[in-house]
Steps between C-alpha positions, in 0.01 A plus 500: 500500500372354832180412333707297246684336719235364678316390192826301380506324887155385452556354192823351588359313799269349241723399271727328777129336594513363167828373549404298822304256281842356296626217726830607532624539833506843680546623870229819435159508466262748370111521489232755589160575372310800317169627589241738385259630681203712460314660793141707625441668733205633634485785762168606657531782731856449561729653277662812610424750259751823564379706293104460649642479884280142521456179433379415203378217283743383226579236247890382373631213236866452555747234353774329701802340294691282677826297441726303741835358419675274747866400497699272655850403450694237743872551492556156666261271700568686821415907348146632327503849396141658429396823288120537468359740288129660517373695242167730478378675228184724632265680309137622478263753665569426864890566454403815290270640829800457722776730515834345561374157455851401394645577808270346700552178338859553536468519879322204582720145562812660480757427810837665611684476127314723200433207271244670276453741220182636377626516112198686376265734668264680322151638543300144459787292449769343782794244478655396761791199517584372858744235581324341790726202598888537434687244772777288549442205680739207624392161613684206671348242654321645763596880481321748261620859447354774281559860468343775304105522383320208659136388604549418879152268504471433869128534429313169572129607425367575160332788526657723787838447635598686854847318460558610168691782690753564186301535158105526603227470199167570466265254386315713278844540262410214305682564191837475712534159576867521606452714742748748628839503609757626753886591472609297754771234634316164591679195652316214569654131611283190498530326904281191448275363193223736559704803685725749450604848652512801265651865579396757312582905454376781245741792372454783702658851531271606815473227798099637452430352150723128573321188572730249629388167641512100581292228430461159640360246275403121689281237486293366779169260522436513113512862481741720354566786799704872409619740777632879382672716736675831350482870450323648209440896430480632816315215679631189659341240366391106624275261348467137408302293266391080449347346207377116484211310454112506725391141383461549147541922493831702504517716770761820530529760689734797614534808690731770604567774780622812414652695792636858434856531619522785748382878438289367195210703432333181349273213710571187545313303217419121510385282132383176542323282243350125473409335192349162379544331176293196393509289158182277417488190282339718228831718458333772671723731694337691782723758812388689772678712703492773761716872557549694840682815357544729776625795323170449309222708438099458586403825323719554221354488123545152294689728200757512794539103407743592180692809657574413848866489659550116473778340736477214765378714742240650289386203246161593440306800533292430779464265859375233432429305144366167405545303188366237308652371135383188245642410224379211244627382160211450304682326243859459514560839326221703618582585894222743684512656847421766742610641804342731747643731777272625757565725760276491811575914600268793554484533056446115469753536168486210238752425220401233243722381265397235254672293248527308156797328367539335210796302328529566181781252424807437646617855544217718494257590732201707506360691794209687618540668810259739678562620867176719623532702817197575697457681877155596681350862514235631681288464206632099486782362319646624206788383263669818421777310282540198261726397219525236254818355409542332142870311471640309281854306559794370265753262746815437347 
């Protein structure tokens, strides 16, 4: 019944998609997008095999279907209530090797509220439903207030946010371009053109799993400045960020300090990170940027890179990481780029993740993705991972 339920919701969100294009007027909006997407992977002397007691080398094809469905509906000019709905439909040989893969996927972005369901769970086969923003917000003039499942973005860089203390993400989750959410209660009020003050709290049952904080938002010189004081799981927590121009380049930057609270067993941890962002006349994109992760590793394999306990005190698996990005349309609907992470440690690890885009028409889009994960060995470097994404996108 749950199944066909869901199945029913889809299609109703598209048929109220289709409705959007008559001109009559409404006060709700609905849109969202579909996606397939077929992926490798390659293991070489790094899958755990139980049954041998080793690693092991190992090949899987798995499919990813994706569909988003994003509602909006505004009571009056002052109120917006948001539901949005993410669902996954996983299947193939990797999901078959790994027992309870469905409740895996059920664990990950989920906040104080159970807002998922994994509808089917078989032996190679998962669905899983998540509503991953539900608020209620209220604006007026200068005061905004929202409640329920949010993305707090104090984050300022693009690749590694240390005041992104609510809803961290991973860079290498590519496919989730929303990024997560919090359950929280976030009140912000605008003080000047370019700055506000904004309050912020999670749902919490234990004082040890809340993150409650402030933000300062100003403007000064040409540069947009950020300062974050607060409490978040366990640590206290203070940090600040800027972003503006150097000459022609963008230049951000942010950090935070994360100081246990008394008779924590946990150091303190400190993330900082600088990036800079440069367009040329040719429409070619090009970043740099630089990570001090103190909770990070120098030893630690690069397979780590996709299982690691992300948070902003922990955004990357080791100390220190550089990276470098370019993008470049070579033709209005053919976009390629690469980025690189490097991490100057003790294993030298490498991730490389290139990428092709290409615009089918107005809504549809056609990717290929490949992110390939090397570290050094005695013996020299090795890659013991890669995969190859192949996705294709329906917006509506």
């Amino acid at each position: 019944m749950k199944r066909i339920l869901l199945l029913l919701l889809l299609l109703l969100g598209m048929s109220l998609a289709q409705l959007q294009a008559q001109d009559e007027p409404r006060n709700w909006t609905v849109n969202g997008y579909l996606k397939n997407m077929q992926t490798l992977l390659f293991f070489n002397d790094a899958y755990p095999d139980l049954s041998q007691g080793k690693l092991v080398d190992t090949f899987f094809q798995d499919n990813l279907i994706h569909n988003r469905l994003n509602f909006r509906w505004y009571p009056d000019d002052n109120w917006t209530v948001r539901a949005d709905l993410r669902t996954r439909v996983f299947y193939g040989s990797f999901v078959q090797a790994s027992p309870g893969y469905g409740d895996q996927v059920d664990d990950v972005n989920n906040d104080y509220f159970d807002l998922s369901h994994v509808i089917l769970n078989e032996r190679a086969w998962v669905m899983h439903t998540m509503l991953d923003r539900l608020y209620l917000e209220y604006v007026n003039d200068k005061l905004e207030v929202r409640l329920g499942r949010q993305r707090i973005n104090w984050g300022i860089s693009t690749v590694w946010n240390p005041n992104d203390i609510f809803n961290a993400f991973a860079f290498t989750d590519f496919d989730y371009e929303e990024r997560p959410g919090s359950d929280a209660l976030r009140v912000k009020y605008y003080t000047g053109f370019a700055s506000s003050v904004e309050l912020a709290v999670s749902m919490f049952d234990d004082i040890d799993e809340a993150t409650m904080a402030g933000l300062w938002r100003f403007n000064k010189w040409s540069y947009d400045f950020q300062v974050l004081a607060g409490y978040t799981r366990g640590d206290w927590a203070l940090g600040g960020g800027w972003a503006g121009n150097l000459g022609n380049a963008g230049l951000k930057g942010e950090f935070t300090y994360f100081l246990p609270v008394q008779d924590s067993d946990e150091d303190p941890a400190f993330a900082a990170t600088l990036g800079l962002d440069y367009s040329f006349s040719n429409s070619l994109y090009a970043s740099l940027g630089y990570l001090y992760n103190s909770e990070g590793g120098i030893r630690n394999s690069i397979t780590g890179l996709f299982a690691f306990e992300l948070s902003a005190r922990n955004l990357y698996p080791y100390r220190h990481a550089l990276f470098a990005q370019a993008t470049y349309p070579v033709t209005p609907l053919f976009n390629a780029g690469a980025a690189i992470i490097y991490s100057p440690v003790q294993v030298h690890a490498l991730f490389v993740n290139p990428t092709l885009t290409y615009s089918i028409r107005a809504n549809w889009d056609l990717d290929l993705i490949g992110q390939l994960a090397f570290d050094q060995e005695a013996e020299g470097y090795r890659s013991p991972l890669q995969a190859v994404f192949f996705r294709l996108k329906w917006s509506f």
